[in-house]
BASE-232613 format. One record per residue: residue in one letter; x, y, z of N, C-alpha, C in turn. Coordinates in steps of 0.1 Angstrom, whole numbers. Each point is the difference from the previous one (the first is absolute). Layout:
<rs>
R  code  neast  nnorth    nup  caeast  canorth   caup  ceast  cnorth    cup
R     A      X       Y      Z       X        Y      Z      X       Y      Z
...
</rs>
This chain:
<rs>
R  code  neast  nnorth    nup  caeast  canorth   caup  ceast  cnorth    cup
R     X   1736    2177   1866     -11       11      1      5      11      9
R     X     -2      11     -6       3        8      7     -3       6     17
R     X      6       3     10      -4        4     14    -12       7      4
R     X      1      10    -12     -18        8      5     -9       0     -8
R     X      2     -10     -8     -16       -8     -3     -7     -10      7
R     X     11      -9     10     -14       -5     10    -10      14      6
R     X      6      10      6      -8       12     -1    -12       7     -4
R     X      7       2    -17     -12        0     -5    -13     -13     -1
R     X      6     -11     -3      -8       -9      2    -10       1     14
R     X      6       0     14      -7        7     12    -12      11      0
R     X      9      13     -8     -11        9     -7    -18      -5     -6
R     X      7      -7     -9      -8       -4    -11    -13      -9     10
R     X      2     -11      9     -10       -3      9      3       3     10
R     X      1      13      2      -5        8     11    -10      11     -4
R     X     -1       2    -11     -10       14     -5     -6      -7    -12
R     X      3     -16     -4     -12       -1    -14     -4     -12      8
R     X    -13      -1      4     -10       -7     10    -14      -4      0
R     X     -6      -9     -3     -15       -3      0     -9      10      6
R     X    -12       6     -1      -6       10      4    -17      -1      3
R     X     -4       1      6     -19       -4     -4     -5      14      2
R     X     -4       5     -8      -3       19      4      5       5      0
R     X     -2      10     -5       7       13      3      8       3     10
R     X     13       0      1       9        2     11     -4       8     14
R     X     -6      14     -3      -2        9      9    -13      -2     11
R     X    -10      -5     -9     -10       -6     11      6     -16      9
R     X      4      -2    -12      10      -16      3      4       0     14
R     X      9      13     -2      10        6     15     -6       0     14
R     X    -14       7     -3      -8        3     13     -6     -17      6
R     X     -6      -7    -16      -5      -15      5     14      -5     10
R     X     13       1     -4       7       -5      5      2       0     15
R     X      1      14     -1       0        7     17    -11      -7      7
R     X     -8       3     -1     -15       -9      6     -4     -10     -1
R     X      9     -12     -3       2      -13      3      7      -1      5
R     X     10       6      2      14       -4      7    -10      10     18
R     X     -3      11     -1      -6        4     11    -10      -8      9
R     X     -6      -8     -7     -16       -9      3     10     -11      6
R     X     10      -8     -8       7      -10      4      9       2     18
R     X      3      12     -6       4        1     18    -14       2      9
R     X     -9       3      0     -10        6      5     -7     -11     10
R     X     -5     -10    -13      -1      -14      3    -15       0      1
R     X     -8       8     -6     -12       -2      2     -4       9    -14
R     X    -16       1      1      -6        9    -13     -1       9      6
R     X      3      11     -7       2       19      3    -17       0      1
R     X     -2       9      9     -13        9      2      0       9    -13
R     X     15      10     -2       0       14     -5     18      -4     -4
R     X      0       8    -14      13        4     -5      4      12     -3
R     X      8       3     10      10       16     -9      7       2    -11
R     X     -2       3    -10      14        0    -16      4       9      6
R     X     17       7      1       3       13     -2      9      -3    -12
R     X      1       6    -10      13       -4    -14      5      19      2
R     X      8      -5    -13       5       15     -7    -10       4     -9
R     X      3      15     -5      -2        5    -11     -5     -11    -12
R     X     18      -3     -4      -2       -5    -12     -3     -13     -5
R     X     -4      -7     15      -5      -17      4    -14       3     -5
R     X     -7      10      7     -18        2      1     -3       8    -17
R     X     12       3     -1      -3        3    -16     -3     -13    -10
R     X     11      -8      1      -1      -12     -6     -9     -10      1
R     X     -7       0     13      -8       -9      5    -17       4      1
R     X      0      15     -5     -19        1     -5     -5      -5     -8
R     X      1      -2    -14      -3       -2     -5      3     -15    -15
R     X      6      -8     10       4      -11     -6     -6     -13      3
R     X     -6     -13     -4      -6       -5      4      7     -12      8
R     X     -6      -5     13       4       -9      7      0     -15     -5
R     X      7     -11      5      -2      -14    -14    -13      -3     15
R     X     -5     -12     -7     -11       -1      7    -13       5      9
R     X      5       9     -4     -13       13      7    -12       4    -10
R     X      9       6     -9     -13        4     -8      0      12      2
R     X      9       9      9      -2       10      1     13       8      3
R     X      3      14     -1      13        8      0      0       8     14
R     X     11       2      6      10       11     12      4      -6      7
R     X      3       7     10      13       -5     10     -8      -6      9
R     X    -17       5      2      -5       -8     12     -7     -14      0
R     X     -1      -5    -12      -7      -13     -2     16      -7      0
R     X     10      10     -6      15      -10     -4      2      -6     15
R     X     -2      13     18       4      -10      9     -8      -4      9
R     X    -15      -5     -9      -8       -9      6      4     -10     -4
R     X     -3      -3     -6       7      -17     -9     11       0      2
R     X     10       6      3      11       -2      1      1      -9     18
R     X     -8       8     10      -4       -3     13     -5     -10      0
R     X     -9      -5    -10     -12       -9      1      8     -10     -6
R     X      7      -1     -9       0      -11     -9     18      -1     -6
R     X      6      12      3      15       -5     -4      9      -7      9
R     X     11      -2     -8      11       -8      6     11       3     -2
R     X     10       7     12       7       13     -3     11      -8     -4
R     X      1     -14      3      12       -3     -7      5      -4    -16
R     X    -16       2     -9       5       -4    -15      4      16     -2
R     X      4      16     10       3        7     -4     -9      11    -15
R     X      0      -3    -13      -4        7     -6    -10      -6     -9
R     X      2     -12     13     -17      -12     -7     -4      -2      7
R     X      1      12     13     -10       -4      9    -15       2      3
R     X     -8       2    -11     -14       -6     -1     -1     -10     -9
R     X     12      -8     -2      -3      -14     -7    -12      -8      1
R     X      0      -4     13      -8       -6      6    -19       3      7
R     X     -1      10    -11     -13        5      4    -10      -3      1
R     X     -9      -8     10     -14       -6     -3     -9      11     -7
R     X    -13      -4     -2     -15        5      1     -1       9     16
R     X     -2      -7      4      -4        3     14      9      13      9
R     X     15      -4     -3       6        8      4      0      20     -7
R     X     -5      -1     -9      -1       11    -11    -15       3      6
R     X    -10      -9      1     -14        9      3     -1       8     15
R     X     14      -9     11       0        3     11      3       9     -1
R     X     11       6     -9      13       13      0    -13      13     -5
R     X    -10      -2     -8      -4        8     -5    -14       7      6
R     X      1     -15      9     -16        7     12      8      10     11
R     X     16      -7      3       6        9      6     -1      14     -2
R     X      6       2    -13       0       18     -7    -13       6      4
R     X     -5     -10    -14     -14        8      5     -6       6     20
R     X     -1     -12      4      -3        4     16     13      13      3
R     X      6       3    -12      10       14      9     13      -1     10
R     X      0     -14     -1      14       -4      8     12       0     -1
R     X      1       3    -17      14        3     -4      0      13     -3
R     X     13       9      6      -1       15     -2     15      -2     -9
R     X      1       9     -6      17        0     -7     -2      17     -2
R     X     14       1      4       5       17      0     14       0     -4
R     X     -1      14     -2      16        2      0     10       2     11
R     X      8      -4     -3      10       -3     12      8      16     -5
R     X     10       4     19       7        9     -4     19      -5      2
R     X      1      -3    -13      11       -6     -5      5       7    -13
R     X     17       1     -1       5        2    -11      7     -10     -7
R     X     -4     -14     -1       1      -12     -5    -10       1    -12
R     X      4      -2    -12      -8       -1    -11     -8     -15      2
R     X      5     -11      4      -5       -8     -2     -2      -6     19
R     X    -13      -1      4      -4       -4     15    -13       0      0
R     X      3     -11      9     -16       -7      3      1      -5     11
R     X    -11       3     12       2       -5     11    -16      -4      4
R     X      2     -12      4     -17       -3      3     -4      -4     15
R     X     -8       4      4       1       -6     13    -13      -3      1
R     X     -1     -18      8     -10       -5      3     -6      -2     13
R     X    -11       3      2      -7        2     14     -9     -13      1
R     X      1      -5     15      -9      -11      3      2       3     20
R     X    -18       6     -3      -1        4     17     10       7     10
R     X      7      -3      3      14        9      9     12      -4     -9
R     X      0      -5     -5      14       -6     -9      1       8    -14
R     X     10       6     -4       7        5    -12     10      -5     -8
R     X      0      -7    -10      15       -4     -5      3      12    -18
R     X     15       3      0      -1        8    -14     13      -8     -4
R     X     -3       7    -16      14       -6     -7      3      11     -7
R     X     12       1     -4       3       14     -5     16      -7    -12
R     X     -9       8    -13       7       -2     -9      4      12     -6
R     X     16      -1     -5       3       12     -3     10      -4    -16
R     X      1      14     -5      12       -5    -14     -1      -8     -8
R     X     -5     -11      2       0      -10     -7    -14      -5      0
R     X    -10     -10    -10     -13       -6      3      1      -7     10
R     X      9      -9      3      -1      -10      7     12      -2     12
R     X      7      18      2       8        1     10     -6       0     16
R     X     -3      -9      6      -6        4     16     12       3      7
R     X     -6      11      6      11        7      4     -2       2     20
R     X    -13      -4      3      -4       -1     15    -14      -7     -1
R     X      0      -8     15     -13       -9      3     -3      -1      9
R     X    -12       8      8      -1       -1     14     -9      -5      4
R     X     -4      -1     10     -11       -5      9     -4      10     12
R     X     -9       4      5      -5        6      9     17       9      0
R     X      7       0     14      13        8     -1     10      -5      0
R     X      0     -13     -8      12       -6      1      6       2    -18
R     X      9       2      1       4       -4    -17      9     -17      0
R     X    -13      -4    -11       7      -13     -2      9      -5    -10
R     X      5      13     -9       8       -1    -12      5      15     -2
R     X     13       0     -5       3       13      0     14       1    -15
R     X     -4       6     -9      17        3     -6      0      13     -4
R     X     11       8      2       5       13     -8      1      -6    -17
R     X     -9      17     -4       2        1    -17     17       6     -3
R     X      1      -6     -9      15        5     -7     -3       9     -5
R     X     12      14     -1      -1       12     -4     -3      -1    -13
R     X     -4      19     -5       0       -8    -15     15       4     -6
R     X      9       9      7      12        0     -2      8     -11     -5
R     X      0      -7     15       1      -16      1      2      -9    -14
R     X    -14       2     -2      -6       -8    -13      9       3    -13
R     X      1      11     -1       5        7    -13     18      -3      1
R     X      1       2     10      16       -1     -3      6     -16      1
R     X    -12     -13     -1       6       -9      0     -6      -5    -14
R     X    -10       8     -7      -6       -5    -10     15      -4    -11
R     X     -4     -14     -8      10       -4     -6     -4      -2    -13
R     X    -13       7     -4      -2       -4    -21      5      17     -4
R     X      2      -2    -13       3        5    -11     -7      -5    -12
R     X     -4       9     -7      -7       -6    -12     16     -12     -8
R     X     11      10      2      12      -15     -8      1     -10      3
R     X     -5       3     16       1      -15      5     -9     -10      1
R     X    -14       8     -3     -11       -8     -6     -1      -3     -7
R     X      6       4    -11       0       -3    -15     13     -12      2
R     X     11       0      3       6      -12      2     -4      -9      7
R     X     -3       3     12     -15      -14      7     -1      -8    -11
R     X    -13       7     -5      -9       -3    -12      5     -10    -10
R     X      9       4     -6       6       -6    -11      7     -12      7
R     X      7      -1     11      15      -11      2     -6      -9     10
R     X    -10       7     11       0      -10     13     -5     -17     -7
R     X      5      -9      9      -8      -16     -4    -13       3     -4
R     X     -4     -10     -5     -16        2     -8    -10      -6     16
R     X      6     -13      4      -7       -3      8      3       8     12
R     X      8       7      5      -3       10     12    -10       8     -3
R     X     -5       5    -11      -8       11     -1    -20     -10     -7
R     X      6      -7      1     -16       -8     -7    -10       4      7
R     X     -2       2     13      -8        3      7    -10      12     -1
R     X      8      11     -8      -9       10     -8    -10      -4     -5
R     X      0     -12     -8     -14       -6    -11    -11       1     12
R     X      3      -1      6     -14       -6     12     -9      17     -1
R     X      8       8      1      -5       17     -7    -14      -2     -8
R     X      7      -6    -15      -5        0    -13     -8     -11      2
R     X      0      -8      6     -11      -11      4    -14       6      7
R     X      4       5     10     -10        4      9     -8      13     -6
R     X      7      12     -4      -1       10     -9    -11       5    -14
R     X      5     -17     -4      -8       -4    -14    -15      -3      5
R     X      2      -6      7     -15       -7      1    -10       7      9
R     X      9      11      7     -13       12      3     -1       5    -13
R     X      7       5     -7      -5        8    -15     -9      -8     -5
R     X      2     -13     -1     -11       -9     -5    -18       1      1
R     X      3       3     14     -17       -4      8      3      17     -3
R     X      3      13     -4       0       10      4     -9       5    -17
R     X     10     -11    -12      -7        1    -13    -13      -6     -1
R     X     -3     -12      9      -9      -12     -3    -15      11     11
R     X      2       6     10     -13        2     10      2      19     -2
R     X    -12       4      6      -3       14     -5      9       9     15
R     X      8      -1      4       4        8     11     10      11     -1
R     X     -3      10     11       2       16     -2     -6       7    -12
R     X      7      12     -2      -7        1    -13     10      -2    -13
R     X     -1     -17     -1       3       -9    -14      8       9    -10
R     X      9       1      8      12       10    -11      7     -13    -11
R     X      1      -6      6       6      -14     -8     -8      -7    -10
R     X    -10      -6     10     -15       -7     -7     -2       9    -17
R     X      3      15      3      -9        7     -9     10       2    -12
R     X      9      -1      7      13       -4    -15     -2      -7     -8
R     X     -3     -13     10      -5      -14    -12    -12       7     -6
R     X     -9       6      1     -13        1     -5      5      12    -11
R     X      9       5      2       4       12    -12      7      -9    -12
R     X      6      -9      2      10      -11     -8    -12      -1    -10
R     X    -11      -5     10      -8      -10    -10     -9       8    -12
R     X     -2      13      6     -10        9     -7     11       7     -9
R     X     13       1      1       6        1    -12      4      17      5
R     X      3       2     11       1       13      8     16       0      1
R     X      4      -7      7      14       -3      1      8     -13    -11
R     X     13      -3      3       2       -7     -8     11     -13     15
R     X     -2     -11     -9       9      -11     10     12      -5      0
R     X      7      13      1      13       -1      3      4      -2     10
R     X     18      -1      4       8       -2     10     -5       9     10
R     X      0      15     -4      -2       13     10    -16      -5      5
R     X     -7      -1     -5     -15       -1      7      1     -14      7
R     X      3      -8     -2       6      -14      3     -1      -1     16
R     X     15      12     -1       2        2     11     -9       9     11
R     X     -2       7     -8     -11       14      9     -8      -4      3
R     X    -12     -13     -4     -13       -7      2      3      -7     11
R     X     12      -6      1       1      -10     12      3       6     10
R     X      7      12      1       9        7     13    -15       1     10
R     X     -7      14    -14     -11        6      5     -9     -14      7
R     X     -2     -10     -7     -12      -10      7      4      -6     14
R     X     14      -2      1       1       -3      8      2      11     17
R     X     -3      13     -5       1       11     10    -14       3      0
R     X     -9       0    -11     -16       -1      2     -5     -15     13
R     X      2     -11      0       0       -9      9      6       3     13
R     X     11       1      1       6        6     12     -6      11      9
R     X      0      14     -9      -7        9      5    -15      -6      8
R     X     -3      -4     -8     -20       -5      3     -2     -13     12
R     X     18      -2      1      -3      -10     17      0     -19      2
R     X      1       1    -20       3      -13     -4      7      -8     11
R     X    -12     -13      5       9      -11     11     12      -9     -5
R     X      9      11     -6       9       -9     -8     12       7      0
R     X     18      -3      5       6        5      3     10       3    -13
R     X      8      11      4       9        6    -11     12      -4     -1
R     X     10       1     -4      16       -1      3      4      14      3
R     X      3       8      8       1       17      6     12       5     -8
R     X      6      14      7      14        1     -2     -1      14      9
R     X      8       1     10       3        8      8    -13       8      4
R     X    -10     -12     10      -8       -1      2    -13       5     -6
R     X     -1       1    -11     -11        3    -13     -5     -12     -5
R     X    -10      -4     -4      -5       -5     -6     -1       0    -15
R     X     -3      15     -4      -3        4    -10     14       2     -7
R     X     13       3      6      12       -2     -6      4      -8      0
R     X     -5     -13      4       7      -12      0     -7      -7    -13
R     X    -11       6     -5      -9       -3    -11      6       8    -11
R     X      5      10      3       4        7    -16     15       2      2
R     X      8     -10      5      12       -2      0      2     -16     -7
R     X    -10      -2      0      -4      -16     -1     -2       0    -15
R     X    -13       4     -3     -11       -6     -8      7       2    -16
R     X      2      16      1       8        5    -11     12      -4    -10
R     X      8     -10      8      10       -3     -4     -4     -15     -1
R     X     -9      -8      5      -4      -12     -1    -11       0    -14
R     X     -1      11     -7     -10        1     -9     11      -1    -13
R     X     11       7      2       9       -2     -9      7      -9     -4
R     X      2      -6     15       6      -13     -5    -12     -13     -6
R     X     -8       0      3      -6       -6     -5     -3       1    -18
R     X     -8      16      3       3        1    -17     10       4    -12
R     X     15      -3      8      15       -2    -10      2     -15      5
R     X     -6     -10      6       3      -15      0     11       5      7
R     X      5       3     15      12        0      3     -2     -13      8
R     X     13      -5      4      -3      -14     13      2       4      6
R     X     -4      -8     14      -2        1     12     11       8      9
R     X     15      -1     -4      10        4      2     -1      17      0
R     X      0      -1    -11      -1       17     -6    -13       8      5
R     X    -12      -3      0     -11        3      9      3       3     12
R     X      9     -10     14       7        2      7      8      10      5
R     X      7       1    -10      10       15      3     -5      12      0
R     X     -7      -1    -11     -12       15     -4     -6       0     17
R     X     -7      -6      1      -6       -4     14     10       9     11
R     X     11      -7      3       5        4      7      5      15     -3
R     X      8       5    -13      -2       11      0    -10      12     -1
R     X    -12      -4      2     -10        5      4     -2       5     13
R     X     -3      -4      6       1       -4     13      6       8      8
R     X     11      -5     -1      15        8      9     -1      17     -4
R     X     -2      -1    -14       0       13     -5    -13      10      7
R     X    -13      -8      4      -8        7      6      2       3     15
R     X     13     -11      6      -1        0     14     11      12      4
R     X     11      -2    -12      10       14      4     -5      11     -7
R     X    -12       3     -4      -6       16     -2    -10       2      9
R     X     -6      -9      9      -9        0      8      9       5     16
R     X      9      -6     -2      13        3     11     -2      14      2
R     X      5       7     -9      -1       13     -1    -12       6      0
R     X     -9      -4      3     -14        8      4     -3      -2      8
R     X      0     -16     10      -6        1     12    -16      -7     -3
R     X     -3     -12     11     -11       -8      0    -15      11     -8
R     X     -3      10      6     -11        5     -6      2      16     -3
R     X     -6       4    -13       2       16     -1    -12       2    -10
R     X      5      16     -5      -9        6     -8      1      -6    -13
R     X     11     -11     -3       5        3    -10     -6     -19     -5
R     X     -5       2    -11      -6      -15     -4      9     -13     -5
R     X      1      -9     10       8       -7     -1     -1     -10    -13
R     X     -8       2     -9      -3      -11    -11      8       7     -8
R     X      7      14      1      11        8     -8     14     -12      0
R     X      5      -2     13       7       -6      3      0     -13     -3
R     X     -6      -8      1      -2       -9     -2     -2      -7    -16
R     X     -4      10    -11      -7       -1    -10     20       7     -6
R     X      5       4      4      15        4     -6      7     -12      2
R     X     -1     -11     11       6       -9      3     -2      -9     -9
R     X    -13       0    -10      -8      -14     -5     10       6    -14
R     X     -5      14     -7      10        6     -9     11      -4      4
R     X     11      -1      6      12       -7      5      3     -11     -8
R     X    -12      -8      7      -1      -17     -7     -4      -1    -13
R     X    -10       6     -4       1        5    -15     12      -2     -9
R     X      3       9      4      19        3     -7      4     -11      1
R     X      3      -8      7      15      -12      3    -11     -10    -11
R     X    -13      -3      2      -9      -10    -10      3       2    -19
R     X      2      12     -2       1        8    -10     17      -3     -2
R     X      4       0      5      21       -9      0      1      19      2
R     X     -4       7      5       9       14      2      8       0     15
R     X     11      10      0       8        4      6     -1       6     15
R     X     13      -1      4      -6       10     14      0      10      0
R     X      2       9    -11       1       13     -6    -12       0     -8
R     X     -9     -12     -1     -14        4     -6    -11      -1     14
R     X     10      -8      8     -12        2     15     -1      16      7
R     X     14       2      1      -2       20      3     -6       8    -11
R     X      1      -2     -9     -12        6     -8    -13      -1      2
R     X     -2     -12      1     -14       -1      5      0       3     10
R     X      2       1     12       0        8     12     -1      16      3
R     X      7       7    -11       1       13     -5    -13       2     -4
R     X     -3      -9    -14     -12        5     -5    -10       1     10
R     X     -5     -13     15      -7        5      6     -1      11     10
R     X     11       4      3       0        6     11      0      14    -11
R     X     -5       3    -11       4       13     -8    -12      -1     -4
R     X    -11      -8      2     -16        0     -7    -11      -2     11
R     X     -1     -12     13     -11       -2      3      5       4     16
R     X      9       6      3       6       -1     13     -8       4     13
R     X     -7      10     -7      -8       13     11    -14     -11      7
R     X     -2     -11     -7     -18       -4      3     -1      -5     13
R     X     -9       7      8      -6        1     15     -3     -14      1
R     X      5      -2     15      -9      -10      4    -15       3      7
R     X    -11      -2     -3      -9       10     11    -11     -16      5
R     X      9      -8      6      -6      -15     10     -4      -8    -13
R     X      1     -11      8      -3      -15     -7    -16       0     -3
R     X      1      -3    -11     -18        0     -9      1      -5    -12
R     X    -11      -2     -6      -5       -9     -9      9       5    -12
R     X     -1      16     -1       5        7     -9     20      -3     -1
R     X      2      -5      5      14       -4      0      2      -9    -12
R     X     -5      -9     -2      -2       -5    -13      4      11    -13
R     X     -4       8      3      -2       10    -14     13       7      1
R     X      8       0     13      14        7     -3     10     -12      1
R     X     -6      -9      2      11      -10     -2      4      -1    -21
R     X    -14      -6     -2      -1        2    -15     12       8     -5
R     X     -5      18      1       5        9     -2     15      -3      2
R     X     11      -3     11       7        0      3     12     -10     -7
R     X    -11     -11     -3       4      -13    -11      4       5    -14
R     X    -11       9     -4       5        0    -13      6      14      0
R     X      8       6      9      10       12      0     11     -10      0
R     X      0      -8      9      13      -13      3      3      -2    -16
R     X     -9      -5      0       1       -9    -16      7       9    -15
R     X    -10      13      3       6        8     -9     20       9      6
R     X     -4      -3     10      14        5      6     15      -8     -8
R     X     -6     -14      3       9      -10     -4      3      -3    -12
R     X    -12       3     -7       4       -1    -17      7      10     -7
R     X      1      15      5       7       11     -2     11      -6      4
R     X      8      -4     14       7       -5      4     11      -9    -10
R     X     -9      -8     -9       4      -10     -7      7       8    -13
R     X     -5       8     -3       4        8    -10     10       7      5
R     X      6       6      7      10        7      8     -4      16      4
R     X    -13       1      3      -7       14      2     -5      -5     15
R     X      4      12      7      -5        4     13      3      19      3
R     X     -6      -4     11       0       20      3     10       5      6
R     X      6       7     -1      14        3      4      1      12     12
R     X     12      -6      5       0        4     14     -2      17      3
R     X      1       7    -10      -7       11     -1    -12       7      3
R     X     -7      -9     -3     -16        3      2     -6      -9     10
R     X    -10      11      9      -2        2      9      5     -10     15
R     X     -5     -11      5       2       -6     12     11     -11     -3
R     X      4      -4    -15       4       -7     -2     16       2      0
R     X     11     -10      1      16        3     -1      6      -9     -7
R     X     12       6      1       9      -11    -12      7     -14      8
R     X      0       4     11       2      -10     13    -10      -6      6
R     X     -5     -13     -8      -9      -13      0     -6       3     13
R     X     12      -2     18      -5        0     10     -6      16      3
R     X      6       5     -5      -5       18      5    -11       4     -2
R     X     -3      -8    -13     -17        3     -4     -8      -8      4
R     X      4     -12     10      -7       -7      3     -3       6     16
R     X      8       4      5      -1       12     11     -8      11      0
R     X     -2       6    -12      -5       11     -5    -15      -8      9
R     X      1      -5     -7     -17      -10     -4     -3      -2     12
R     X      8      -4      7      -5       -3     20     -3      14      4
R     X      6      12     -5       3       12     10    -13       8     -8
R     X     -1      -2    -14     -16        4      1    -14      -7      7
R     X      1     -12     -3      -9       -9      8     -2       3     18
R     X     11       6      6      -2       -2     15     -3      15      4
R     X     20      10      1      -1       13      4     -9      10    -10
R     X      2      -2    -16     -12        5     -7    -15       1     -4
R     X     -5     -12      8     -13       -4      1     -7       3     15
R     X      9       4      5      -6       -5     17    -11      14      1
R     X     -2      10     -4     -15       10      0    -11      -7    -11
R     X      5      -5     -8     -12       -6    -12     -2     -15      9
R     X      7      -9      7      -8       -8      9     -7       6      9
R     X      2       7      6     -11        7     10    -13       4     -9
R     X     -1      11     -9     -10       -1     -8    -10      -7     -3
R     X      8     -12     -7      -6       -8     -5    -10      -9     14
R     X      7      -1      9      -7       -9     17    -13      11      0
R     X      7      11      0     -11        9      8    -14       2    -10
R     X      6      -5    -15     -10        2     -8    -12     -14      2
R     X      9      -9      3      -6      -14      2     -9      -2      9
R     X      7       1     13      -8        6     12    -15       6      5
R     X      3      11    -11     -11       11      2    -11      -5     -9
R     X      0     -10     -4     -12        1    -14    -17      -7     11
</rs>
């Protein structure tokens, strides 16, 4: 086996991860367990301070066990009832009681959450009060990066964040090299992806079977039957992605398989290519690889954009599942950059404007551009490095795609906060 695929293997469980909620409120519950845990008592009062693009994600998405959506119920319960060490399951363990506690808290006005003044896209810092005593946790970069933990004035945990220079010049994928991953590594080093399509499937499941968000999935089935749509592979796939991001969104007590700490991309990196294989009878083998080249393919375009932006990450992620597509279909690695072309030449521009119900509806959307990406792909049609953001150099246009997503978007993220904000 090759030297830098234990690596990528490293990669692969380090950013594809079990999840209970929505990452971004997830983030704050985190901080405020881990803050209460140093504290050592129940908070009187909680401070959120996040970023921009945290408090964007985190209005309007629903919490799992609550019943209810934002950042300030996310770090009551998180205070009250989490456990900072399941990380991005940490409201696994949620009682009754602990959820009515968190919510008499809000209500009595105890939890305040603001914006913090930070140029970290991704930060959350919570601090817990109990009579003279303060403890905070502070996460930065990453969902589940703690990056400081104090107590009154002592700090009792401390690490520096890595540049993002740093980051970039030791990054080691290539789409060739994912694509050879994919194809050669042992079957049983990479088995561990199914656990994805396990966990993935069966939120789509309860997402087709119960009425939650607004039933972008559910209502697929209901177009099948009325003779609206038809029950093919493409809706196959689109019904499941969407139901399982309609559940998610709405707070479902039921966790995801993630992917570069998303939720929702870890569902339409997933579902899409697990719908295929199922309806071409592939085995379990070949399912697998798709899997994996899925995946990787969403984690090295996500690279290039950075944990949170303006830019919707179900784009990314839904190019990765296109990816898998291809290799299911017996095409080439010259039909996987096609498909990559074709998306980054059709749905590239779509905003992210915070985690909500309606995310379902661009995931959909995103699925069947993948899908249609891939089948042009198969045919040997893609958009040529000519036109517009796209290049004839696989990685350049995959650059492209980061540098509109971050330096190109960064006045339309503001916008969009300030539009959120103000309502």
């Amino acid at each position: 086996m090759k030297k830098e695929w234990n690596e990528f293997i490293a990669i692969l469980n380090r950013e594809v991860v079990p999840a209970l909620g929505c990452t971004e409120p997830v983030t704050v519950s985190l901080a405020a367990a881990r803050a209460v845990e140093e504290l050592g008592a129940k908070p009187d009062r909680i401070l959120v301070q996040v970023s921009g693009n945290l408090l964007k994600n985190g209005m309007g998405v629903g919490v799992p066990g609550t019943g209810m959506s934002g950042l300030g119920i996310a770090a009551a319960v998180g205070a009250l009832g989490g456990t900072s060490s399941l990380k991005l399951e940490v409201l696994r363990d949620l009682t009754e009681a602990s959820v009515a506690e968190g919510k008499r808290m809000l209500a009595d006005g105890k939890i305040t959450v603001e914006l913090a003044d930070t140029e970290e896209l991704l930060f959350a810092q919570v601090s817990a009060f109990h009579g003279d005593h303060v403890a905070t946790c502070t996460i930065q970069q990453q969902h589940t990066l703690i990056t400081e933990v104090t107590k009154d004035n002592d700090i009792l945990f401390s690490q520096q964040l890595e540049s993002e220079d740093a980051q970039s010049d030791d990054w080691p994928l290539t789409m060739a090299k994912i694509y050879d991953f994919a194809m050669d590594v042992p079957f049983e080093r990479i088995a561990f992806i199914l656990e994805a399509a396990r966990l993935n499937e069966a939120i789509a499941l309860e997402g087709l079977e119960h009425e939650f968000g607004l039933k972008v999935g559910r209502s697929m089935d209901q177009d099948i039957a009325l003779g609206l749509r038809s029950d093919d592979i493409t809706s196959f796939a689109t019904r499941l992605a969407a139901a399982a991001s309609d559940a998610r969104m709405d707070g479902i007590m039921q966790p995801v398989m993630s992917n570069s700490g998303s939720g929702n991309q870890g569902i339409t990196a997933t579902i899409p290519v697990l719908a295929f294989a199922r309806r071409l009878e592939k085995t379990e083998e070949e399912m697998c690889r798709a899997l994996i080249m899925s995946h990787l393919t969403s984690i090295h375009l996500k690279h290039h954009l950075g944990r949170l932006s303006a830019l919707c990450g179900a784009i990314l992620a839904a190019t990765g599942s296109g990816c898998g597509i291809v290799m299911l279909l017996g095409g080439t690695y010259e039909g996987i950059e096609r498909t990559i072309k074709n998306m980054v030449g059709s749905v590239a521009g779509m905003i992210c404007d915070g985690a909500k119900t309606s995310c379902a509806l661009k995931v959909a959307s995103c699925v069947e551009a993948a899908i249609s990406s891939a089948l042009l792909a198969m045919k040997g049609v893609s958009v040529s490095g000519n036109e517009g953001i796209v290049d004839d150099d696989i990685e350049v246009c995959i650059q492209n795609l980061g540098r509109l997503g971050t330096a190109g978007m960064m006045e339309t993220d503001k916008i969009i906060l300030d539009i959120m904000v103000s309502k």
